[in-house]
Biopython code that builds the backbone (N, CA, C, O; Angstrom):
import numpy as np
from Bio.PDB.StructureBuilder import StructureBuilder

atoms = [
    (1, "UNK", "N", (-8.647, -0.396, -9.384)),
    (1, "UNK", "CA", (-8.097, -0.668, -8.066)),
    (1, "UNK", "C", (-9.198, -0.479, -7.011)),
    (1, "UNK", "O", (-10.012, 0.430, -7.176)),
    (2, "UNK", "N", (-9.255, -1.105, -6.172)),
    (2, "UNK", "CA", (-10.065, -1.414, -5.083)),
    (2, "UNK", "C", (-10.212, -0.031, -4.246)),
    (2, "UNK", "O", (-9.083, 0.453, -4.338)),
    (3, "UNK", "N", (-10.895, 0.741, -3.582)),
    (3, "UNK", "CA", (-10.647, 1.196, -2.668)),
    (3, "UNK", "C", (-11.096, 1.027, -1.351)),
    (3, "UNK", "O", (-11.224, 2.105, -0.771)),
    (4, "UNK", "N", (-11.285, 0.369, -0.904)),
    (4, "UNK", "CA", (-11.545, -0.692, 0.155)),
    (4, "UNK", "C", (-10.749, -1.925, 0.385)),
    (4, "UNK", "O", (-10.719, -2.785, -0.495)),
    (5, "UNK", "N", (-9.999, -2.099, 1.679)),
    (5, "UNK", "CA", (-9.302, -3.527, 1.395)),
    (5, "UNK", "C", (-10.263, -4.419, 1.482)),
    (5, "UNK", "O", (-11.410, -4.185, 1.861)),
    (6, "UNK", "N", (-9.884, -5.325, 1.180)),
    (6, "UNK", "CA", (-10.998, -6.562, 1.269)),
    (6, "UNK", "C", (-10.767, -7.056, 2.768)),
    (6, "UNK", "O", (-9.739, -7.003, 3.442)),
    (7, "UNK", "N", (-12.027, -7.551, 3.088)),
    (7, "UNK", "CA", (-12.774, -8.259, 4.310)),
    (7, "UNK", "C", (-12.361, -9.519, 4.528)),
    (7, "UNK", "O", (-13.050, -10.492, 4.225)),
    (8, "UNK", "N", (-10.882, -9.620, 5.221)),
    (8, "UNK", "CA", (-10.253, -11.152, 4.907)),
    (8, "UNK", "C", (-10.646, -11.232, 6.354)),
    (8, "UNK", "O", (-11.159, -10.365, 7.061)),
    (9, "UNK", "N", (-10.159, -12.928, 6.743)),
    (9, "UNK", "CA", (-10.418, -13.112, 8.332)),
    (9, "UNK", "C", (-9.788, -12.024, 9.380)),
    (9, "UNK", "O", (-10.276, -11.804, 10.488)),
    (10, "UNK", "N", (-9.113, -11.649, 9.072)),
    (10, "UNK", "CA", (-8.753, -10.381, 9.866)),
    (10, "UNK", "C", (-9.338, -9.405, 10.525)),
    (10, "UNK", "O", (-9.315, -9.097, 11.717)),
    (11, "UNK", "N", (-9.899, -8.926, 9.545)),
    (11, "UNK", "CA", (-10.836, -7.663, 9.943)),
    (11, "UNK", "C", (-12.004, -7.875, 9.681)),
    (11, "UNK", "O", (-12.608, -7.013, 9.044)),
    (12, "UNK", "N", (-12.995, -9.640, 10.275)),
    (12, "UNK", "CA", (-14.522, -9.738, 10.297)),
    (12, "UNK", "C", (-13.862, -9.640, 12.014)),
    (12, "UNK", "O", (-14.711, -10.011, 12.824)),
    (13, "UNK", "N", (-13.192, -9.424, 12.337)),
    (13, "UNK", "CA", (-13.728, -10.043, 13.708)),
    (13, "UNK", "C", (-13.790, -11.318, 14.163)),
    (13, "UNK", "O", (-13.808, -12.223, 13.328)),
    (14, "UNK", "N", (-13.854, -11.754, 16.161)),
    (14, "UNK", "CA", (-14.110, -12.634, 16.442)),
    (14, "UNK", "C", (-15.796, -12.792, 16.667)),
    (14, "UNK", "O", (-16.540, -11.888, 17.047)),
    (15, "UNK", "N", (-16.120, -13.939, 16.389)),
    (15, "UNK", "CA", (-18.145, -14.373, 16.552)),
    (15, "UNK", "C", (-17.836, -14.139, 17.980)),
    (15, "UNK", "O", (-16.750, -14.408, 18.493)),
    (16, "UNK", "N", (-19.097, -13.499, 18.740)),
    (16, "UNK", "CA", (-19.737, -13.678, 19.815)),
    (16, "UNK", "C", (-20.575, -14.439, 19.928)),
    (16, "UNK", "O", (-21.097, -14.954, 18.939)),
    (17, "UNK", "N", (-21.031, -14.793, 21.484)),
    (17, "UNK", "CA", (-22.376, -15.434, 21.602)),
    (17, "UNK", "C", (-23.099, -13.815, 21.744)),
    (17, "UNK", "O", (-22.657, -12.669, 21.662)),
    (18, "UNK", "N", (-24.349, -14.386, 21.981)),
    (18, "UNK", "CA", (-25.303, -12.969, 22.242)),
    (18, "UNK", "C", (-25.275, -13.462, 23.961)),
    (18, "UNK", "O", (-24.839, -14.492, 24.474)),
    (19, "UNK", "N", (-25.938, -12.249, 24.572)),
    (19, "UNK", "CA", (-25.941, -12.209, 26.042)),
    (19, "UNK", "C", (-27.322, -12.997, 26.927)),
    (19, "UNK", "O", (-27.555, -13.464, 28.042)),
    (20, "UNK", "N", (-28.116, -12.744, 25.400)),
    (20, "UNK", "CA", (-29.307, -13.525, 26.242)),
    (20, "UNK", "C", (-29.854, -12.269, 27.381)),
    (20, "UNK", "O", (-29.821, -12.343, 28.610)),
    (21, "UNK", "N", (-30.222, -11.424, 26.756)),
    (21, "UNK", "CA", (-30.375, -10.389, 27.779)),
    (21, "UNK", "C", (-32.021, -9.704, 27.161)),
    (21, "UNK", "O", (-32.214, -9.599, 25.950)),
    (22, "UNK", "N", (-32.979, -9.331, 28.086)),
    (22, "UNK", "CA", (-34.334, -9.185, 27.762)),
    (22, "UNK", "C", (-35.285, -9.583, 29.004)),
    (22, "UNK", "O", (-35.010, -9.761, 30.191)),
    (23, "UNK", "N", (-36.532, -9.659, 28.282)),
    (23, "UNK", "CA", (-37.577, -9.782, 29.333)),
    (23, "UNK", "C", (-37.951, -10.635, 29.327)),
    (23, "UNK", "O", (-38.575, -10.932, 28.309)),
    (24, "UNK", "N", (-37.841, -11.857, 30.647)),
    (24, "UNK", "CA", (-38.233, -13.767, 30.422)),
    (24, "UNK", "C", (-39.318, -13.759, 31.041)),
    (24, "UNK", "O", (-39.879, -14.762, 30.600)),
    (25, "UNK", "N", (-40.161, -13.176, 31.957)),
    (25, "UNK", "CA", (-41.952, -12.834, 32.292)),
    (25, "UNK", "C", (-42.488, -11.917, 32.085)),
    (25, "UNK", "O", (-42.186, -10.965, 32.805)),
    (26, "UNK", "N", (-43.173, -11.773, 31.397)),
    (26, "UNK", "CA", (-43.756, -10.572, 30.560)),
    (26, "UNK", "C", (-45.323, -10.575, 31.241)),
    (26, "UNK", "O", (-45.763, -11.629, 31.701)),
    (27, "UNK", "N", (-45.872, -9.726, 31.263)),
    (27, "UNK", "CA", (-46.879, -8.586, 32.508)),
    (27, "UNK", "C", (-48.061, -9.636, 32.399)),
    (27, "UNK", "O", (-48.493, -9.757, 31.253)),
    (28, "UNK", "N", (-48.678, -10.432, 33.381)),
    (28, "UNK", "CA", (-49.613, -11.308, 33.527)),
    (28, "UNK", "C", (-49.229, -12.445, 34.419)),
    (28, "UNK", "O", (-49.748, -12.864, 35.454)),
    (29, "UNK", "N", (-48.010, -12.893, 33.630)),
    (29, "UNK", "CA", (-47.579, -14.663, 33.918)),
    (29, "UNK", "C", (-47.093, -14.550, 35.327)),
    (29, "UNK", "O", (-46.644, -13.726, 36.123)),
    (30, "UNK", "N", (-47.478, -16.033, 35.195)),
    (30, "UNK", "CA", (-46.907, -16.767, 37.000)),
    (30, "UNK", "C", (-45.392, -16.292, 37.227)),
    (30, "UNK", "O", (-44.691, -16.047, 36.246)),
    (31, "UNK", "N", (-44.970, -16.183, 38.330)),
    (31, "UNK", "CA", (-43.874, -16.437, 38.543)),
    (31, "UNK", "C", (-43.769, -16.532, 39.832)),
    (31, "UNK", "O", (-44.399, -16.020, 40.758)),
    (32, "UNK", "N", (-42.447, -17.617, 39.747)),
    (32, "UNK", "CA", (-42.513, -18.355, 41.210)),
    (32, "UNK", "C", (-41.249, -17.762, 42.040)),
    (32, "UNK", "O", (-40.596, -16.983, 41.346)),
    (33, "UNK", "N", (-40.756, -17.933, 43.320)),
    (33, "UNK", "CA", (-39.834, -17.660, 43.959)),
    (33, "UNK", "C", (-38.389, -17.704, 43.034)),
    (33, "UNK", "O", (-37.892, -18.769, 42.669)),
    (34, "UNK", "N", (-37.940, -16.672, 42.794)),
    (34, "UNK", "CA", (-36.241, -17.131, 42.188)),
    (34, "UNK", "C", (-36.239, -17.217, 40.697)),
    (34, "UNK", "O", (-35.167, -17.311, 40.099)),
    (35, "UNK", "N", (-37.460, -17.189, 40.019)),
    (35, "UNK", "CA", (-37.406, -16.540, 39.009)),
    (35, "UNK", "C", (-36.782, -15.329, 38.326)),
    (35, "UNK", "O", (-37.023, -14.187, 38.719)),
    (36, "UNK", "N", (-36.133, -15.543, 37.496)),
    (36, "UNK", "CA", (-35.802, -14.134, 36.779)),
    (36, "UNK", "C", (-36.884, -13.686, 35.361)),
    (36, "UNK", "O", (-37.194, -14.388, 34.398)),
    (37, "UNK", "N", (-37.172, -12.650, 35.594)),
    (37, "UNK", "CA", (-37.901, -11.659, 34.989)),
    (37, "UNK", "C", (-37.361, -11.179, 34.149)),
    (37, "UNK", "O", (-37.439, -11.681, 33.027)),
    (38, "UNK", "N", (-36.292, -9.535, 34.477)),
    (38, "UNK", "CA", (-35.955, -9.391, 33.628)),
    (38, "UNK", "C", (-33.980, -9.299, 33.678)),
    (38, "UNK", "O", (-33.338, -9.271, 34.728)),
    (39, "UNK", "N", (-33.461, -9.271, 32.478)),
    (39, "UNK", "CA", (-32.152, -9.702, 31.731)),
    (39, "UNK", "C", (-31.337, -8.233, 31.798)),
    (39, "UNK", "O", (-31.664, -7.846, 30.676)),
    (40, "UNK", "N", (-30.689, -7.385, 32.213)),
    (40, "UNK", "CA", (-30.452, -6.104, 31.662)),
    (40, "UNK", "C", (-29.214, -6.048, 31.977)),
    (40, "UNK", "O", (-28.662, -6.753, 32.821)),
    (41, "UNK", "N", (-28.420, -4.700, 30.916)),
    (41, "UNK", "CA", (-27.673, -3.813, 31.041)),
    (41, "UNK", "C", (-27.598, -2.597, 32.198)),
    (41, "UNK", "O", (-27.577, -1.533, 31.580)),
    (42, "UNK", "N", (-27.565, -2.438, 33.163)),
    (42, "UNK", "CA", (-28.099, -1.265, 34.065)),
    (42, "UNK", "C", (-29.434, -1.510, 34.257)),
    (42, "UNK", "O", (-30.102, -2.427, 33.778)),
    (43, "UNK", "N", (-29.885, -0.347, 35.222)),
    (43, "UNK", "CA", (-31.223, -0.431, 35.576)),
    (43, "UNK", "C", (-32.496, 0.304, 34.814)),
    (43, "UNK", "O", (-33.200, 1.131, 35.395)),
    (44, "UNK", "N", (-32.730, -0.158, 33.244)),
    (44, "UNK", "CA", (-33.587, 0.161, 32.627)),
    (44, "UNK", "C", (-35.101, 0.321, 33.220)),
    (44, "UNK", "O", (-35.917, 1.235, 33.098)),
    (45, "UNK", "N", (-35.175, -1.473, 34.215)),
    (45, "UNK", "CA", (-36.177, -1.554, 34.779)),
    (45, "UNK", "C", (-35.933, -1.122, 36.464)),
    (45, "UNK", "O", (-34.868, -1.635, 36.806)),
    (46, "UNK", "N", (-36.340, -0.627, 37.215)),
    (46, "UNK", "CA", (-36.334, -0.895, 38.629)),
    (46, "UNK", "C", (-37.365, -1.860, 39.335)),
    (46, "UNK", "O", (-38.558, -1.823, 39.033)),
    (47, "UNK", "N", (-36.888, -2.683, 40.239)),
    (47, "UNK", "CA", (-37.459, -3.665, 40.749)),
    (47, "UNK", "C", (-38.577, -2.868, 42.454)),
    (47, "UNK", "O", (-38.377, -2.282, 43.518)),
    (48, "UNK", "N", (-39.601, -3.375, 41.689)),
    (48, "UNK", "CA", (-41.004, -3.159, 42.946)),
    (48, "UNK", "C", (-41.110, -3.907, 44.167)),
    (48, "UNK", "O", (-40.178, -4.178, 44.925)),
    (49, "UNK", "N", (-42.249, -4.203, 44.290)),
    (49, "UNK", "CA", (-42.914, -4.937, 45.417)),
    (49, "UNK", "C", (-42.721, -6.336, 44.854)),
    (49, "UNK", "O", (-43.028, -6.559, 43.683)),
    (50, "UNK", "N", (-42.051, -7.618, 45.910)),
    (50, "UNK", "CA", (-42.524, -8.913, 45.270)),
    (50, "UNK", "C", (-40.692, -9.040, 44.496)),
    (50, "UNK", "O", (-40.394, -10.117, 43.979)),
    (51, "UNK", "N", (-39.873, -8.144, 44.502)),
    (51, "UNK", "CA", (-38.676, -8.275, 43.025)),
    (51, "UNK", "C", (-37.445, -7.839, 43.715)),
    (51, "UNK", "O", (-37.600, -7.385, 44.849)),
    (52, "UNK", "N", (-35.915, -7.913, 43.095)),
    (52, "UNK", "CA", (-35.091, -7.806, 44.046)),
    (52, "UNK", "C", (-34.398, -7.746, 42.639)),
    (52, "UNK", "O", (-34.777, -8.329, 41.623)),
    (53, "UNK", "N", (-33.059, -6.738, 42.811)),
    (53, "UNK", "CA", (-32.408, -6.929, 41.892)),
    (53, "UNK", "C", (-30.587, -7.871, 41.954)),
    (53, "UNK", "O", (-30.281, -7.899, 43.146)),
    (54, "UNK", "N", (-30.049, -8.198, 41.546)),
    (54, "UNK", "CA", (-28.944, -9.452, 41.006)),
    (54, "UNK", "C", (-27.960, -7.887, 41.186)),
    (54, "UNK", "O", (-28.228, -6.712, 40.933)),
    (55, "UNK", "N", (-26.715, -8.592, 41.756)),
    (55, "UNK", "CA", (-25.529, -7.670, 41.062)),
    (55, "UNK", "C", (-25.253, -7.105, 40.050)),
    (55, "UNK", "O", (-24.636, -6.042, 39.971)),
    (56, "UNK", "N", (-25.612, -7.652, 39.301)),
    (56, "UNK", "CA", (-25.777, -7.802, 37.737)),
    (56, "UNK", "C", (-27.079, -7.115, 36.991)),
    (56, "UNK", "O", (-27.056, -6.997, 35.766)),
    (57, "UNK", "N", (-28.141, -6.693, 37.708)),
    (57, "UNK", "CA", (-28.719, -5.606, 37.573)),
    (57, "UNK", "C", (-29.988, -6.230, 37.244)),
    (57, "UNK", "O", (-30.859, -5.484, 36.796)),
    (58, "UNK", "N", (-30.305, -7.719, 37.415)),
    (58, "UNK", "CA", (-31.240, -8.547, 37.165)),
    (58, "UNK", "C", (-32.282, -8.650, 38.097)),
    (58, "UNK", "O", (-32.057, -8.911, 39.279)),
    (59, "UNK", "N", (-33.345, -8.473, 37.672)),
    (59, "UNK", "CA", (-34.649, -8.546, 38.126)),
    (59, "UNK", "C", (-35.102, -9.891, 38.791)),
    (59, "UNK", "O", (-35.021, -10.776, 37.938)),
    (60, "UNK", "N", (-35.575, -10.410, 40.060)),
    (60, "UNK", "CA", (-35.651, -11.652, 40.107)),
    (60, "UNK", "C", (-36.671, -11.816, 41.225)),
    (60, "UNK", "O", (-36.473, -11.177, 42.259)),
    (61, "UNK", "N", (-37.645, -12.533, 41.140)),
    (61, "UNK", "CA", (-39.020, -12.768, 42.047)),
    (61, "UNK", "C", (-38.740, -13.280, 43.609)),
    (61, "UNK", "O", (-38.049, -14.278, 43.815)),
    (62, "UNK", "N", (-39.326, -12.523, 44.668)),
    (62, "UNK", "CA", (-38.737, -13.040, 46.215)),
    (62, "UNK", "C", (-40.262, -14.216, 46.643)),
    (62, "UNK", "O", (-40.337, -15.099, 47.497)),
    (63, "UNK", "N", (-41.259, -13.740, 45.668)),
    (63, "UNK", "CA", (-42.483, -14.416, 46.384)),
    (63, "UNK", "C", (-42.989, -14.285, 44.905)),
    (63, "UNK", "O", (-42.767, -13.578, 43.923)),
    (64, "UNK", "N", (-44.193, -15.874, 45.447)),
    (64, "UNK", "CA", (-45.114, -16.011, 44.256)),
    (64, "UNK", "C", (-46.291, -15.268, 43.693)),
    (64, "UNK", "O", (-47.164, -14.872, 44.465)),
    (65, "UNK", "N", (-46.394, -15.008, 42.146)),
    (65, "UNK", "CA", (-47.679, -14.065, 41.510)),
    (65, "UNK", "C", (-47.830, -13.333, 40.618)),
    (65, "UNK", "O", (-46.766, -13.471, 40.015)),
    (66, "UNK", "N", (-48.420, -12.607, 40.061)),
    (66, "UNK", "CA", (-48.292, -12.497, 38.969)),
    (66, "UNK", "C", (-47.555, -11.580, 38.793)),
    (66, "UNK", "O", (-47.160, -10.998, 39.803)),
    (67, "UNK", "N", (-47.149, -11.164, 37.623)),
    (67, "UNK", "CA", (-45.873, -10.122, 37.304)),
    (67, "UNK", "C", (-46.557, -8.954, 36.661)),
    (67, "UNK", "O", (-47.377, -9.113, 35.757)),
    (68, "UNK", "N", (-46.218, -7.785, 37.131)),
    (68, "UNK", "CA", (-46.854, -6.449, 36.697)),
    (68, "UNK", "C", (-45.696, -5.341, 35.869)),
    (68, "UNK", "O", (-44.604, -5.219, 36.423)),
    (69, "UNK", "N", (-45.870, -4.770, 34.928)),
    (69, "UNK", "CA", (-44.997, -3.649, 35.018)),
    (69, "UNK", "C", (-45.894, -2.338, 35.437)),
    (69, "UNK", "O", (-47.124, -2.324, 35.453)),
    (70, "UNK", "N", (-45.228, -1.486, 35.696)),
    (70, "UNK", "CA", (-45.694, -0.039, 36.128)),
    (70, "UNK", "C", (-44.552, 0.959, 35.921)),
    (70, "UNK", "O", (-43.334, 0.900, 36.091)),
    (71, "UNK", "N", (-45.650, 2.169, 35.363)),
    (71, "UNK", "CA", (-44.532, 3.530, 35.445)),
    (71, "UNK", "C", (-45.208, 4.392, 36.560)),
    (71, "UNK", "O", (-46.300, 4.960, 36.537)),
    (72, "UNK", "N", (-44.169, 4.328, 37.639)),
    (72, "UNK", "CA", (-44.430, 5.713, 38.172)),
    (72, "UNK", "C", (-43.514, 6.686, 37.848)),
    (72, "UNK", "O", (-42.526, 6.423, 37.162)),
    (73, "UNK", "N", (-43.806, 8.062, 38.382)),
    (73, "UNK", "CA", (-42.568, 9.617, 37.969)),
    (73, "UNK", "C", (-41.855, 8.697, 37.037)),
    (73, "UNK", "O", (-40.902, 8.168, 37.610)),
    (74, "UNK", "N", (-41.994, 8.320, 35.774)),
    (74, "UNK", "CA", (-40.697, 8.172, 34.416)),
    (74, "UNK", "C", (-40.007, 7.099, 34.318)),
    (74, "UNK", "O", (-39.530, 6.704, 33.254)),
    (75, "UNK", "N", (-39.833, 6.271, 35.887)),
    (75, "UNK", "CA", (-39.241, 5.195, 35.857)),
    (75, "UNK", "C", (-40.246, 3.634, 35.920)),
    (75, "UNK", "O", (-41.255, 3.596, 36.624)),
    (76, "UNK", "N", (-39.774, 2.358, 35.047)),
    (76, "UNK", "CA", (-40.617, 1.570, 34.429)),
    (76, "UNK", "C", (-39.911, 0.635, 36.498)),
    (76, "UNK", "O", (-38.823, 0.765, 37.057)),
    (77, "UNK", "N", (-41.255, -0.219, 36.968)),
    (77, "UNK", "CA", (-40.795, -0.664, 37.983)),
    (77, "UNK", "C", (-41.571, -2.003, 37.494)),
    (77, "UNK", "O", (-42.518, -1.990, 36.708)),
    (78, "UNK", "N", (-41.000, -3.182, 38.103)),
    (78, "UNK", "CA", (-41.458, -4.652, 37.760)),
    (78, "UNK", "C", (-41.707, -5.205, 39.184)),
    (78, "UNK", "O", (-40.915, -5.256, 40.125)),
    (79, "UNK", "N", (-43.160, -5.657, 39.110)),
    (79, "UNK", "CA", (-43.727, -6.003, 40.286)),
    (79, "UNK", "C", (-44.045, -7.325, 40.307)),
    (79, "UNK", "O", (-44.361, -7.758, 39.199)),
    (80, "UNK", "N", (-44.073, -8.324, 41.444)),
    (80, "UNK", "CA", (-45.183, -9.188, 41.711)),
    (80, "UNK", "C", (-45.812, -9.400, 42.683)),
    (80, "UNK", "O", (-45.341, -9.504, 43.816)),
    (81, "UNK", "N", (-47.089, -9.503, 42.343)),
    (81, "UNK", "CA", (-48.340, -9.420, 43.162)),
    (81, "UNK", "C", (-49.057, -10.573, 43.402)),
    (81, "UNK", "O", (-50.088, -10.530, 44.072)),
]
sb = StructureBuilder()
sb.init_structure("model")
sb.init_model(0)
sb.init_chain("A")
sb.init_seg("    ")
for serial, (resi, resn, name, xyz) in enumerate(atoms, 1):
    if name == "N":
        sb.init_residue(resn, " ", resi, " ")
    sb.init_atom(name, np.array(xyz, "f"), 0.0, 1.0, " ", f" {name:<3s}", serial, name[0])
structure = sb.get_structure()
């Protein structure tokens, strides 16, 4: 006898999409006005000089240049310069 029920459609669950959530300019590259940078859950990253954050907690470029990260005191900040 089984001890486990079996894994019928029931109990896999419904498929998700994924969120698409991450880092879309990574420390060098151009980025232009209105760009988004970075993708997040909360404020992993805090937004610098040059960056503005989305309701939604999204990182997004106010002016053109290159994209920096930096840690100051512990917290990771995303810049453009």
């Amino acid at each position: 006898m089984a001890h486990v029920k079996s894994g019928g459609r029931t109990r896999q669950g419904t498929p998700r999409v994924g969120r698409r959530l991450g880092i879309k300019l990574f420390g060098g590259e151009l980025a232009k006005v209105g760009d988004i940078i970075v993708r997040q859950i909360g404020s992993s990253f805090h937004n610098g000089k040059g960056t503005k954050f989305g309701k939604d907690y999204t990182i997004f470029a106010i002016k053109e240049g290159k994209v920096s990260f930096k840690i100051r005191k512990g917290r990771r900040f995303v810049e453009v310069i």
